[in-house]
Short mmCIF file of the C-alpha atoms (twelve columns), coordinates in Angstrom:
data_MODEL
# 
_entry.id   MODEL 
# 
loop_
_atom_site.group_PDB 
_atom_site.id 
_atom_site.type_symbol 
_atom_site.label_atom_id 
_atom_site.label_alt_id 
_atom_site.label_comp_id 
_atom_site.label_asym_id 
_atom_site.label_seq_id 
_atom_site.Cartn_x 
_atom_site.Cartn_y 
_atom_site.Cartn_z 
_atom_site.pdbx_PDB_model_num 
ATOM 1   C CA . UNK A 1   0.000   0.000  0.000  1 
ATOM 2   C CA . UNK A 2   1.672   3.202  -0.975 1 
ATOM 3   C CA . UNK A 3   1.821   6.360  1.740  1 
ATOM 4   C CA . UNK A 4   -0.038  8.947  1.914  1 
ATOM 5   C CA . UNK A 5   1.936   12.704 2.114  1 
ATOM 6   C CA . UNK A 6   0.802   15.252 4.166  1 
ATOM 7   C CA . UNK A 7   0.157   17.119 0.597  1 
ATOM 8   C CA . UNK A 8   -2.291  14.248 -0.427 1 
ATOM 9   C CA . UNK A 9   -3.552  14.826 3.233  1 
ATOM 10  C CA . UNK A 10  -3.793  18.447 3.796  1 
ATOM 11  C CA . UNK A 11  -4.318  19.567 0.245  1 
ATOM 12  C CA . UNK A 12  -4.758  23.960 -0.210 1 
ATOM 13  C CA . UNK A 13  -3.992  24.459 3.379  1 
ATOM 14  C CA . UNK A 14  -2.084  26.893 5.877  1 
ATOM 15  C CA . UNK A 15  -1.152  26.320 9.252  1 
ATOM 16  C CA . UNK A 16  -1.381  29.691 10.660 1 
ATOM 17  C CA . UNK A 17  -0.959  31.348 14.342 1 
ATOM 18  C CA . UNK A 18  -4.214  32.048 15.945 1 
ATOM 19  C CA . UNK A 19  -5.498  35.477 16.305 1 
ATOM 20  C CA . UNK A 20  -8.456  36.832 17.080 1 
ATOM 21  C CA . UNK A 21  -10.527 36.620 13.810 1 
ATOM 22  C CA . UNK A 22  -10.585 32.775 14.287 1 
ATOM 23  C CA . UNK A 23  -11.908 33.090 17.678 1 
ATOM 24  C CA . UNK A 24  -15.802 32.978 16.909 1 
ATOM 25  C CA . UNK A 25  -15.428 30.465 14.731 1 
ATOM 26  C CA . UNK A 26  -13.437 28.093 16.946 1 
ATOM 27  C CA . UNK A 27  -16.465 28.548 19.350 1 
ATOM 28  C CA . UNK A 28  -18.898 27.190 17.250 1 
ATOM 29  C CA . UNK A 29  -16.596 24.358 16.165 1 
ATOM 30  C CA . UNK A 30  -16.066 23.542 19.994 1 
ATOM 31  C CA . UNK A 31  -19.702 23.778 20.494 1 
ATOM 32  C CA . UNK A 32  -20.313 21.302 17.494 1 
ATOM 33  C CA . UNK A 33  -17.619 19.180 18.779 1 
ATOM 34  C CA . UNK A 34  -17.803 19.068 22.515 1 
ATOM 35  C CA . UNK A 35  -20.100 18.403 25.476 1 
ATOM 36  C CA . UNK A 36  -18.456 21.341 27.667 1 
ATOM 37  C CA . UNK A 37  -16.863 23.501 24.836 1 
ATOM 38  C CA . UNK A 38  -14.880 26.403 25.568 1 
ATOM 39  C CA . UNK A 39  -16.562 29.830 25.067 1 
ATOM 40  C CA . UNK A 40  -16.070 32.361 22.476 1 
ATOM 41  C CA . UNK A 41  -15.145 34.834 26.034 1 
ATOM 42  C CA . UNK A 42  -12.884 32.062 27.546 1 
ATOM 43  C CA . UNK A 43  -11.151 31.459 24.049 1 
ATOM 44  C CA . UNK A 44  -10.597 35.011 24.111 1 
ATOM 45  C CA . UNK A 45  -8.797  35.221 27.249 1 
ATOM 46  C CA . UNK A 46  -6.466  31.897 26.422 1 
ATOM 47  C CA . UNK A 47  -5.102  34.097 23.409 1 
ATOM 48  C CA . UNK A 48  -4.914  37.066 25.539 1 
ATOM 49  C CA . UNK A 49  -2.105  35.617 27.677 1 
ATOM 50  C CA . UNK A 50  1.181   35.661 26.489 1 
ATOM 51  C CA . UNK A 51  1.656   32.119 27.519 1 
ATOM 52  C CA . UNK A 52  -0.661  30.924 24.842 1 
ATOM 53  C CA . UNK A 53  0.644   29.113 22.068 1 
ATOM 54  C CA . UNK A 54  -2.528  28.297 19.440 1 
ATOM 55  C CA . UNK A 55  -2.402  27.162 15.505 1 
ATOM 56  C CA . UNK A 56  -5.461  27.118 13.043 1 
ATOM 57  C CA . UNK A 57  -5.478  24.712 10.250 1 
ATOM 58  C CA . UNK A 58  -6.666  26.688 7.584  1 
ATOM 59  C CA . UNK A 59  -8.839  24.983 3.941  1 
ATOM 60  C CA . UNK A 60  -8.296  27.100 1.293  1 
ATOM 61  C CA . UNK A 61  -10.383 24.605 -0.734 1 
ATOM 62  C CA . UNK A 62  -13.998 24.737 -1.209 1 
ATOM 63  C CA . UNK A 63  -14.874 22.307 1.157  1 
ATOM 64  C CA . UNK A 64  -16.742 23.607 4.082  1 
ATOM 65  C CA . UNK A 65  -15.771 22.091 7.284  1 
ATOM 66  C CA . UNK A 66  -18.155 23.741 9.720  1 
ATOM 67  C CA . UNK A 67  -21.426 22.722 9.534  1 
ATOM 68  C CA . UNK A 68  -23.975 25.376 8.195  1 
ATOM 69  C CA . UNK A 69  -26.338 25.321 11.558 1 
ATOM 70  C CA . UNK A 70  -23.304 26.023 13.671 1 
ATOM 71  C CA . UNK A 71  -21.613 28.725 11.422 1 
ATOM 72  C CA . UNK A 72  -24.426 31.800 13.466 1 
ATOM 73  C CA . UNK A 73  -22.100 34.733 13.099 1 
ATOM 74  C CA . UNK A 74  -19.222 32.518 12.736 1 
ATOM 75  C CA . UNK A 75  -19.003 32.403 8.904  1 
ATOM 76  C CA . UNK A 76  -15.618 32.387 7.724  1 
ATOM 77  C CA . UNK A 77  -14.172 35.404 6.272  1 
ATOM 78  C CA . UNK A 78  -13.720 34.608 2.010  1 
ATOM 79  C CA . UNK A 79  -9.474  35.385 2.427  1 
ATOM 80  C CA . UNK A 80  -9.125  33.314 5.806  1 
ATOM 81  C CA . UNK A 81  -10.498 30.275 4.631  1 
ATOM 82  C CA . UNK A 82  -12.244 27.748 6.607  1 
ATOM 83  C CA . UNK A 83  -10.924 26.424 10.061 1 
ATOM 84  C CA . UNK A 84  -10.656 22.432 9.661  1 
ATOM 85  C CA . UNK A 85  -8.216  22.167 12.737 1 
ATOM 86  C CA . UNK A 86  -6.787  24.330 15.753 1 
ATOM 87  C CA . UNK A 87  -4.994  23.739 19.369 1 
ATOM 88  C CA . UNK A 88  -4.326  25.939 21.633 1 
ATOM 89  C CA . UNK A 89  -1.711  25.651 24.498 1 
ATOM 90  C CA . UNK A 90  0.001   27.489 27.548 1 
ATOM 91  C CA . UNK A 91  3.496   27.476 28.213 1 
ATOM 92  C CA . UNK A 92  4.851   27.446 31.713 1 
ATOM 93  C CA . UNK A 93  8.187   27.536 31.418 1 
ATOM 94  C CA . UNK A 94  9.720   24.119 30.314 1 
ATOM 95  C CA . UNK A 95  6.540   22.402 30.583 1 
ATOM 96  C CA . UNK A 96  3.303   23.408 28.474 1 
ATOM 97  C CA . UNK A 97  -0.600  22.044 28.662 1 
ATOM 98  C CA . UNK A 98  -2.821  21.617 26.155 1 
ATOM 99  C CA . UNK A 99  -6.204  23.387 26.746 1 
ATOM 100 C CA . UNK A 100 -8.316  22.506 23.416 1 
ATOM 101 C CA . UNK A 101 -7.943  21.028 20.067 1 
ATOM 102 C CA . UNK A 102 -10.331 20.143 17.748 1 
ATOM 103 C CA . UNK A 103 -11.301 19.039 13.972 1 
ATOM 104 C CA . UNK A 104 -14.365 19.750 12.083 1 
ATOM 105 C CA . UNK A 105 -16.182 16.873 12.240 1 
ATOM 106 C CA . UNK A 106 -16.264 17.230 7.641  1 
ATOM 107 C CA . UNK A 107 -12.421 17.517 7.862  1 
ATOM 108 C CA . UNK A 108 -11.726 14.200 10.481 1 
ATOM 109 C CA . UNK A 109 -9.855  11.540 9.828  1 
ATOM 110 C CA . UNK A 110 -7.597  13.482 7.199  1 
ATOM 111 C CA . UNK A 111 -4.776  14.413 8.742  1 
ATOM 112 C CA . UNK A 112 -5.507  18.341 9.793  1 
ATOM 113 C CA . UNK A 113 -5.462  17.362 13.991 1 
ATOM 114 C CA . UNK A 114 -2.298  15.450 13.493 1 
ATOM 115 C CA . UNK A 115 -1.242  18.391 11.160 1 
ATOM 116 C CA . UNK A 116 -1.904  21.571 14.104 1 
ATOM 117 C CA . UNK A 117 -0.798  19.146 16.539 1 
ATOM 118 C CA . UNK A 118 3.095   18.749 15.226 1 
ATOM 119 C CA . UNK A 119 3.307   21.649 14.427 1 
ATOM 120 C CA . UNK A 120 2.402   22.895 18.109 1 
ATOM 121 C CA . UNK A 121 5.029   20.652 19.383 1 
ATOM 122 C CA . UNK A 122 7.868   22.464 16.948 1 
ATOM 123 C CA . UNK A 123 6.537   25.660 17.799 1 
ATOM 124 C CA . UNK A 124 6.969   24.944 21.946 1 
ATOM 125 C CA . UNK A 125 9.993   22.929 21.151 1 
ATOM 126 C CA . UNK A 126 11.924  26.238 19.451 1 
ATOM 127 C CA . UNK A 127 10.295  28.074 22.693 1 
ATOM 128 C CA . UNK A 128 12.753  25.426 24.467 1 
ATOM 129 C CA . UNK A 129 9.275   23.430 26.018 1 
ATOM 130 C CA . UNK A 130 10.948  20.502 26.687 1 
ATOM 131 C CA . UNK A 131 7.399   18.504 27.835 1 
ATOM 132 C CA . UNK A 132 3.689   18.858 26.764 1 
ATOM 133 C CA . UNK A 133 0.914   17.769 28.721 1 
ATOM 134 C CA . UNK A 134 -3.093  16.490 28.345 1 
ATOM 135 C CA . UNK A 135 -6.140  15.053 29.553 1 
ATOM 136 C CA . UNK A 136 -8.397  13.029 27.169 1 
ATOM 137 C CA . UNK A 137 -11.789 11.439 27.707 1 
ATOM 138 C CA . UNK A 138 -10.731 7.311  28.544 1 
ATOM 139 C CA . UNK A 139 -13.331 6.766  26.098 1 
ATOM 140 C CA . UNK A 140 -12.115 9.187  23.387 1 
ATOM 141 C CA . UNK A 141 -10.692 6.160  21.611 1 
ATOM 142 C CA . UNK A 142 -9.899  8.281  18.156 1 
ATOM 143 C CA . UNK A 143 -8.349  11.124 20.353 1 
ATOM 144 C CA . UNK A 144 -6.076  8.835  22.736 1 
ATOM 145 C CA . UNK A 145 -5.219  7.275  18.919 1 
ATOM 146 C CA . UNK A 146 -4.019  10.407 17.584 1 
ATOM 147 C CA . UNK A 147 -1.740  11.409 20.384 1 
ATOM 148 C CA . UNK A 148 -0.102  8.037  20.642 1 
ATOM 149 C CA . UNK A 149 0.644   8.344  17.291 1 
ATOM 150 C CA . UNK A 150 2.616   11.715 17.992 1 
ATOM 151 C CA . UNK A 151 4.429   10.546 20.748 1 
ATOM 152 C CA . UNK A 152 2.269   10.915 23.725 1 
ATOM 153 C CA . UNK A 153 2.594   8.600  26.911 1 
ATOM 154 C CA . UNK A 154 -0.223  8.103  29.547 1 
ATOM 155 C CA . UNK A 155 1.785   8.805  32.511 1 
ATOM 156 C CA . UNK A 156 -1.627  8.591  34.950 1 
ATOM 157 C CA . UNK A 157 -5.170  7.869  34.942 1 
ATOM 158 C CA . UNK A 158 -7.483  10.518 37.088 1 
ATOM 159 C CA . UNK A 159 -11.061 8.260  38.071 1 
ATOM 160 C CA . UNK A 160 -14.020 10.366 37.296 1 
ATOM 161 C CA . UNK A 161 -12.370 13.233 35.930 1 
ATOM 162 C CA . UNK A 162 -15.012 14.318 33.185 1 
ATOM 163 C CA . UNK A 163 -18.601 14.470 34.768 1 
ATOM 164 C CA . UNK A 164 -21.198 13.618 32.127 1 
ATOM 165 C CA . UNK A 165 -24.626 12.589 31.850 1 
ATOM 166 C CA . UNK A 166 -24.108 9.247  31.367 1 
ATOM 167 C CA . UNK A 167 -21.790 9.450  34.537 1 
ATOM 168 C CA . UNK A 168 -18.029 10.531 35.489 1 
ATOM 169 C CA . UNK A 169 -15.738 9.284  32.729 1 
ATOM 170 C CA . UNK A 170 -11.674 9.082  33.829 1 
ATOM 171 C CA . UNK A 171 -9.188  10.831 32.296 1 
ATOM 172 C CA . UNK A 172 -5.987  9.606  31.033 1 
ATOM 173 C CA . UNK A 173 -3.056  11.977 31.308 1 
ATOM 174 C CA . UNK A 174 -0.755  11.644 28.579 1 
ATOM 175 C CA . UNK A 175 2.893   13.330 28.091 1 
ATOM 176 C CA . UNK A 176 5.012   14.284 25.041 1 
ATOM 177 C CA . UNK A 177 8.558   15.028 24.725 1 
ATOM 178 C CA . UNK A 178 8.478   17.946 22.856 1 
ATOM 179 C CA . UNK A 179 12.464  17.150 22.232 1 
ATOM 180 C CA . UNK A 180 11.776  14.013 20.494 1 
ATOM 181 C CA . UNK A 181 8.871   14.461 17.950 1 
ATOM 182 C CA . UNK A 182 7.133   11.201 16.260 1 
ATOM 183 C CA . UNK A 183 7.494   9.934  12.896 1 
# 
């Protein structure tokens, strides 16, 4: 079976800094994506901090990735694009956390989380962040997938972390060595 490229993956597509114009729209992707997403106000003050480290995957193709009843005043601006990934970090020092990161459910399994997620990691690791650190759902199988595959180790599990309907989920807590990126 031949390999796919990151070009065959990611085809017409920036990875860009986050600033405030992608802001609004991240909301409504977190909303579409998440139980407990992160508000448009809380997103807001992550960027605000000069700790914050954050990355947009950016389609310049044609191909929506945010569905049209979540869009509300969120509708991408003709010369940005369309947001199909984005993470968003703070830096401490020599250790960093990740605080969100998400795909558009249209632009999944393709290659743009894996895509803002590396490039995170080189970003902290030129800031000299020697370690990066998560918490994902137990049952997030596709998730705890994705950061194996870029080098993340569970280094704990945390019972009944998430609270949910359906009753407390645990986390795991997984690190990566910023130092050492993944294939």
């Amino acid at each position: 079976m031949a390999m796919r490229t990151k070009a065959d993956i990611l085809p017409l597509s920036d990875i860009l800094p986050l600033s405030p114009v992608h802001l609004a729209a991240i909301a409504a992707l977190e909303a579409a994506l998440f139980e407990h997403p992160t508000s448009a106000a809380m997103l807001a003050r992550f960027h605000a901090n000069p700790a914050c480290a954050g990355f947009v995957l950016i389609r310049k193709d044609q191909t929506p990735c945010i569905p049209s009843d979540q869009m509300s005043d969120a509708v991408p601006d003709a010369e940005l694009g369309d947001i199909a990934a984005y993470v968003l970090a703070l830096n401490s020092g020599l250790s960093a956390d990740l605080v969100t990161i998400g795909t558009a459910p249209s632009c999944q399994r393709r290659g743009c989380g894996r895509a803002v997620l590396d490039y995170l990691v080189g970003a902290l690791r030129d800031r000299g962040v020697q370690e990066l650190m998560l918490e994902v759902a137990l049952d997030n199988v596709a998730a705890r997938r994705l950061y194996t595959a870029a080098g993340f180790t569970t280094v704990a599990v945390r019972p009944g972390y998430y609270r949910r309907a359906g009753g407390p989920v645990d986390a795991v807590a997984m690190r990566c060595d910023t130092r050492h990126p993944a294939p």
